[in-house]
C-alpha positions in Angstrom: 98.8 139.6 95.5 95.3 138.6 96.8 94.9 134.4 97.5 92.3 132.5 99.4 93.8 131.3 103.0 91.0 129.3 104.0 88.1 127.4 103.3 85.4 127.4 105.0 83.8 123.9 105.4 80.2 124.5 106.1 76.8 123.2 104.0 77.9 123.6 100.5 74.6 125.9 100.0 76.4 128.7 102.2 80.2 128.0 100.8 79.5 127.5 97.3 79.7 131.1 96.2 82.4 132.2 98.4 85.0 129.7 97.8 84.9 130.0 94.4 85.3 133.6 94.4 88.4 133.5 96.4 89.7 131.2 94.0 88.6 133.3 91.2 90.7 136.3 92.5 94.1 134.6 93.7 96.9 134.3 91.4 99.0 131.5 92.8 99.3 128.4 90.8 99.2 126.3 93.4 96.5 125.6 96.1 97.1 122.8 98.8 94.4 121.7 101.2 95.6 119.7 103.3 92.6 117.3 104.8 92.2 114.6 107.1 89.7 112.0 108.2 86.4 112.8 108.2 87.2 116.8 108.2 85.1 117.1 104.4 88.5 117.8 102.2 86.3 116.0 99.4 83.9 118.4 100.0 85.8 121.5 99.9 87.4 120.4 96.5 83.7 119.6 95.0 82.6 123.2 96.2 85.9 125.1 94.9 85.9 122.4 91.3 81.5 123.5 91.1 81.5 127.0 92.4 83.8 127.6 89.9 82.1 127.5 87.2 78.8 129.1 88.9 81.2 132.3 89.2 81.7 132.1 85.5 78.5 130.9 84.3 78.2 131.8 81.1 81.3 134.0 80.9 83.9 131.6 80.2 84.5 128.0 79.1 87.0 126.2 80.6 88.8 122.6 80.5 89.3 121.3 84.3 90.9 118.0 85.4 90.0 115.6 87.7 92.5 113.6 89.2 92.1 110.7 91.8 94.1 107.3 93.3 91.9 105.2 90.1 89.7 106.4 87.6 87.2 103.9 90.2 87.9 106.7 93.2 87.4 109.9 90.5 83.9 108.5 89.7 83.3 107.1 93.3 84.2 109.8 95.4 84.4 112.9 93.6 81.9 112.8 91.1 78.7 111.0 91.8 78.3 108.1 94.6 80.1 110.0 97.3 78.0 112.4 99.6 80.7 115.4 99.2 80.7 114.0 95.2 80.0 117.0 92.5 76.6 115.2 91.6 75.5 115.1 95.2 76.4 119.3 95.8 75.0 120.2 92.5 72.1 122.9 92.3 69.7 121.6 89.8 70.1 124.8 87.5 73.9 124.0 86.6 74.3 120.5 86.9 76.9 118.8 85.1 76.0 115.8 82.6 78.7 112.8 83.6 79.7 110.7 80.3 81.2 108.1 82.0 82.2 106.5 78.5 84.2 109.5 77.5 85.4 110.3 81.0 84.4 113.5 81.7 81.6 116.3 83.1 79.7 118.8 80.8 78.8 121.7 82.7 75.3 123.9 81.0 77.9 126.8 79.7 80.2 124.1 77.7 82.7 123.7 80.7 84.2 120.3 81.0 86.2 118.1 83.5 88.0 115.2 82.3 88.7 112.4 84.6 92.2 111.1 84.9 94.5 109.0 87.5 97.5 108.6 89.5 98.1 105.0 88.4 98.2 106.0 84.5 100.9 109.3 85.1 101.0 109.3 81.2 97.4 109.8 80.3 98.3 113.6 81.5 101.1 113.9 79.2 99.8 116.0 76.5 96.5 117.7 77.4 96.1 121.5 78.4 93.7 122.3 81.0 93.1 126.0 83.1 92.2 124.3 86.4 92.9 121.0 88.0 91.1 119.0 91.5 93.8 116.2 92.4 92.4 114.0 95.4 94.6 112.2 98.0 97.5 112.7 95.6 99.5 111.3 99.1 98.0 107.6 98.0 98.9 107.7 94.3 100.7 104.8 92.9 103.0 107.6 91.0 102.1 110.7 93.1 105.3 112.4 91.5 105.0 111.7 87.8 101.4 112.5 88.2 101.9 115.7 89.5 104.8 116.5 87.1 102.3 115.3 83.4 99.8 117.7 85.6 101.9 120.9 85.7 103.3 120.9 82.2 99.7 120.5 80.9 98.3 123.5 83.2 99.1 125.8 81.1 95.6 127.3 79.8 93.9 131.0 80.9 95.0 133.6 82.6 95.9 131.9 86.2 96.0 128.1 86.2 95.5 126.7 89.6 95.4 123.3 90.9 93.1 122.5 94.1 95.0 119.7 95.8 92.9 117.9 98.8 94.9 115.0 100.6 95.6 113.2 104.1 99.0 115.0 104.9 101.2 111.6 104.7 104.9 113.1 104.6 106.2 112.0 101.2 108.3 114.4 99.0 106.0 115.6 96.8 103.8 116.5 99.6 106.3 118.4 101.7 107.4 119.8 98.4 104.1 121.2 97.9 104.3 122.7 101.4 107.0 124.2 101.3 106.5 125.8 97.8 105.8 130.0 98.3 102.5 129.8 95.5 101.1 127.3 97.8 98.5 128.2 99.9 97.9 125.8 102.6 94.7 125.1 104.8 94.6 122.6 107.4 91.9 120.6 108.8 91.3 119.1 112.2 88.7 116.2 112.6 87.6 117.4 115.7 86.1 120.7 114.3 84.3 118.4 112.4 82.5 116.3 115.0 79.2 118.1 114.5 78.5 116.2 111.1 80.1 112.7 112.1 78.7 109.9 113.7 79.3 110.2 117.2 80.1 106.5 117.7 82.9 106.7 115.2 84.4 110.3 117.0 84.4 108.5 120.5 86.3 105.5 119.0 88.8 107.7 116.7 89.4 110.0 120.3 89.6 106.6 122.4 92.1 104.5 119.9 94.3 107.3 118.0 94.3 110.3 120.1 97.5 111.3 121.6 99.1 108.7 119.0 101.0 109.6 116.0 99.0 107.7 114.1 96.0 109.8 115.3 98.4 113.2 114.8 98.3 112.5 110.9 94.8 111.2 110.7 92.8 113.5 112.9 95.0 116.5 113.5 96.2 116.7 109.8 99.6 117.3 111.2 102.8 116.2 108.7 105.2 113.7 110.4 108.5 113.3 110.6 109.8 110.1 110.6 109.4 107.7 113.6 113.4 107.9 115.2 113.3 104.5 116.7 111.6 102.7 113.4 113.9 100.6 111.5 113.1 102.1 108.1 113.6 105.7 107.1 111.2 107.1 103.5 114.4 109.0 102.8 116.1 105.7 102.0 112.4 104.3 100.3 112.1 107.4 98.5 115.9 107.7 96.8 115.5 104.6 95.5 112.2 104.5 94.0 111.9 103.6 90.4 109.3 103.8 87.5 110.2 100.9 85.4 112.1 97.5 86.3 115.1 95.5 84.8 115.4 92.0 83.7 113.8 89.6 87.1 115.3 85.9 87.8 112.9 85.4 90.3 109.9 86.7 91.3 108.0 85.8 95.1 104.8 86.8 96.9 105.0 86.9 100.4 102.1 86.1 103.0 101.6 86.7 106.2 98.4 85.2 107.6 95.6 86.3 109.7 94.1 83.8 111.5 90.4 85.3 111.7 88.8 87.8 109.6 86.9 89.8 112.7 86.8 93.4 112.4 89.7 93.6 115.2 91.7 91.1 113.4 95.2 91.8 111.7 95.8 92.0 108.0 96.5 89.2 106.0 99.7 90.7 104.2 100.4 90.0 100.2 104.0 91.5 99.0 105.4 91.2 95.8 109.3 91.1 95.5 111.6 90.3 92.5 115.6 89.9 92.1 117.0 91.4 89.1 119.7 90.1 87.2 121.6 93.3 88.8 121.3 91.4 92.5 118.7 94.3 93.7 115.5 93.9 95.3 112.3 95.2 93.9 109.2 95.4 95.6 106.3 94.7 92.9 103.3 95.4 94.9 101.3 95.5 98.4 97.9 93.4 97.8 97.3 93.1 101.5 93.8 92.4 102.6 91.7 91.8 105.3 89.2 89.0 104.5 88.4 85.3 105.2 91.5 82.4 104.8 89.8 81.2 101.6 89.6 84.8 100.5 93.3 85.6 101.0 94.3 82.5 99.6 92.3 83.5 96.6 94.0 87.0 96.5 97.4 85.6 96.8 97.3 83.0 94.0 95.6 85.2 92.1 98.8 87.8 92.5 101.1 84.9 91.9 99.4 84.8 87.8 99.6 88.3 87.9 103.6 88.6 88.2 104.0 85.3 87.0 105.8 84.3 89.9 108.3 81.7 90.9 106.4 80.5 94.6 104.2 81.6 96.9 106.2 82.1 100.7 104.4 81.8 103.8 105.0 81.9 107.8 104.0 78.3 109.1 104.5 79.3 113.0 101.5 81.5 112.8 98.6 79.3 112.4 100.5 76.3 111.8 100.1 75.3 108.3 97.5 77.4 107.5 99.1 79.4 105.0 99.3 76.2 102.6 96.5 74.2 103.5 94.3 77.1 101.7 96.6 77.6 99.1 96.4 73.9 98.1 92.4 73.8 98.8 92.1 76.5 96.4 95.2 75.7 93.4 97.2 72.4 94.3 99.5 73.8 91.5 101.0 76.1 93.2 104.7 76.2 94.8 105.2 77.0 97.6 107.7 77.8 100.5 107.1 77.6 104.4 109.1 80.1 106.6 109.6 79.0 110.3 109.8 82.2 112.3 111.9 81.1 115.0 113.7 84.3 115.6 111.9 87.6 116.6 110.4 90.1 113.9 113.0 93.1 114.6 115.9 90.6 114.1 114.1 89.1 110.6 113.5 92.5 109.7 116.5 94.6 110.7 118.5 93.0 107.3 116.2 94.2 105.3 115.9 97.3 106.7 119.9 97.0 106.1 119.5 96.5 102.3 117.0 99.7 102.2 119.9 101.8 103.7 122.4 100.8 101.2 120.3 101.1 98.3 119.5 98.1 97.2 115.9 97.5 97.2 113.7 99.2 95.1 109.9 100.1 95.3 108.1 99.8 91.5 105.5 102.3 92.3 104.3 103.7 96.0 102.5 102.0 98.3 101.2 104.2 100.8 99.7 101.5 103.5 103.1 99.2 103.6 105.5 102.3 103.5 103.7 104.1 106.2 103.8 100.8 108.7 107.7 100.6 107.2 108.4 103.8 108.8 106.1 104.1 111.5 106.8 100.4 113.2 108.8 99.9 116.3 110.0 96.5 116.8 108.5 95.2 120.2 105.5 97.7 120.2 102.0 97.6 118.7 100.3 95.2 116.9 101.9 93.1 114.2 102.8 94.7 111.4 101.3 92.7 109.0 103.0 94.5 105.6 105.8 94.7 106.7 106.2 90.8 107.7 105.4 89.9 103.9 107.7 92.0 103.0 110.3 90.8 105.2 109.0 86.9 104.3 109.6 87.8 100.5 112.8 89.8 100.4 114.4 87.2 102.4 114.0 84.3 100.1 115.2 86.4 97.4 118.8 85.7 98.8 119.9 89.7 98.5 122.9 89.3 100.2 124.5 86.3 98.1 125.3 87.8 94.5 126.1 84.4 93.0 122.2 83.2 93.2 122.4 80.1 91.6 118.8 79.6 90.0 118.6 78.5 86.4 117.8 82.0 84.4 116.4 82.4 81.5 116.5 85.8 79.7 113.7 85.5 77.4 111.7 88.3 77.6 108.3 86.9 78.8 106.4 89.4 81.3 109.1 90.9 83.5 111.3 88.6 82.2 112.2 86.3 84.7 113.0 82.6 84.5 110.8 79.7 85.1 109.7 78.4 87.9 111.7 76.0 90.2 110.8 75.0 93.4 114.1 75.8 96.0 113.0 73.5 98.9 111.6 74.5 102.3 113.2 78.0 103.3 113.6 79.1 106.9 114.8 82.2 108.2 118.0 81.7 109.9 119.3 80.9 106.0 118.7 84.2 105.2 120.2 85.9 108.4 
């Protein structure tokens, strides 16, 4: 059996060729490049995804999928705005005609890619295709069902293959992929690719992350295991994620504040986390951003319409009452709870943490930013973990540990079908603990 081991990430004018030949004459189903910041792993999926269809020009027609985070990231990074895109390393005498409206690329011999992504797992579920380009598949919102609609459509021509270019975060279907034997796997450092970076940005990646294990999975490319002294483990976030929700009685979005918006600045965190009517915890989503107050207050009563929430929970210690002073400037409509932090973040958070062990909280989806800081946090070290305190704000007010929450439900089915929307009075911490 002959496969391609490595690619070689030089100017696509003296890779283009090569790469795709050594794809051409492998016959795994399965290639895995594993990438990292900065090292080109865009680029070496555009050259394999183009080059194949130069070694085939006009011998074959295939059907190829294109599969990033959002359809947004399939058009922004690998097809035309991004430098490594397929528009940008296209020779002039086979470039592809993007149909943006129809999502997908004609190549000149009839080839075409389709564009799809790993926040609609479904829209694979049904089409064939002889080749497949999946992008940062570790940041999907449902890397697994992706992956899965992917596979039982790949099932055109002689030797379907999937290119599969991603940051090396260690989730299951990642170290799945690894340790599969039709994988081949290429790894990329950062360093090695210093020559075509800024050298501003390499001196402050070397001065901040080197040596860190932060900077182990970003610039080395290296898979992790999980931090030992963290108080969350992805075993215990990954056994218990789920795809679809039951009934909700209550529904909360959890802020955490950033004082400034400087470049240095922390996070303001957004969480979204519902009750069901089965007493378990579900997180709904992680819109965490880093922008002005008026801005995050925007974001966060923007959420609160989006999941239809109950109230709107926010620390009070940090910044005083800053949390709902903007909230009010921007909707006085909308409820919401102040959380005094009067005990320190491990002992808010090790609860929770507590809940995650026994099964009880769920996560709707992956979030890749807030479960990464989950399991990579160590109470006492680091900056504040900005996630992970929403979360911990949100969770808490959903009352986990008392089974006989006494809000007034009704079971309508309106959205995720969860009651109206009472106001339960100041909350503080120590209630919950």
């Amino acid at each position: 059996m002959k496969h391609n081991t490595k690619i070689v990430l030089m100017s696509a004018a003296g890779v283009l060729l090569s790469a795709g030949s050594a794809l051409a004459a492998g016959s795994q189903s399965s290639t895995d490049v594993v990438g990292n910041l900065g090292m080109f792993s865009t680029l070496a999926g555009t050259i394999m995804t183009y080059s194949k269809y130069v070694a085939f020009f006009m011998a074959i027609i295939s059907l190829l999928a294109l599969v990033g985070q959002t359809k947004a990231d399939v058009r922004d990074t690998m097809i035309e705005v991004g430098d490594s895109s397929i528009l940008k390393v296209a020779s002039p005498w086979f470039r592809p005609v993007y149909e943006s409206s129809k999502r997908r690329l004609i190549f000149p011999n009839g080839s075409i890619c389709v564009i799809y992504s790993g926040d609609e797992p479904d829209q694979l579920r049904g089409p064939q295709h002889m080749k497949a380009w999946v992008d940062e598949l570790a940041k999907f919102k449902y890397p697994q069902e992706t992956w899965d609609n992917l596979e039982f459509g790949l099932r055109k021509g002689d030797n379907p293959q999937v290119i599969c270019t991603t940051t090396p975060r260690p989730i299951k279907i990642i170290k799945d992929l690894i340790a599969d034997k039709r994988t081949v796997e290429t790894r990329g450092n950062t360093l090695d690719n210093a020559s075509n970076l800024n050298p501003l940005f390499m001196e402050r990646m070397r001065s901040k992350y080197q040596g860190t294990r932060l900077g182990r999975q970003e610039l080395n490319g290296d898979i992790l295991d999980d931090n030992p002294d963290a108080l969350w483990k992805r075993k215990d976030i990954d056994d218990n994620r789920v795809t679809s929700i039951p009934q909700l009685v209550y529904v909360v979005v959890g802020v955490d504040p950033a004082v400034t918006s400087k470049e240095g600045s922390d996070d303001t965190g957004i969480i979204v986390a519902g009750k069901g009517a089965n007493g378990y915890g579900y997180v709904l989503g992680d819109y965490t951003v880093h922008d002005t107050p008026k801005k995050w207050a925007e974001a966060a009563i923007t959420v609160y319409h989006k999941h239809e929430a109950n109230t709107v929970v926010g620390e009070v210690n940090q910044g005083g009452d800053l949390v709902e002073m903007n909230i009010r400037a921007v909707d006085t409509s909308i409820p919401f709870d102040s959380v005094h932090a009067s005990r320190g973040k491990a002992i808010r958070a090790e609860p929770i943490s507590a809940l995650y062990e026994q099964g009880r909280i769920h996560h709707f989806g992956t979030f890749p930013e807030l479960e990464d800081q989950m399991v990579e946090w160590v109470p006492g070290s680091g900056k504040s973990p900005d996630r992970v305190d929403a979360l911990t704000w949100s969770l808490s007010s959903l009352d986990l540990n008392n089974d006989n929450y006494s809000g007034s439900y009704d079971y309508g089915v309106v959205g995720y079908t969860y009651n109206s929307k009472p106001r339960p009075g100041e909350i503080w911490d120590d209630d919950f603990f």
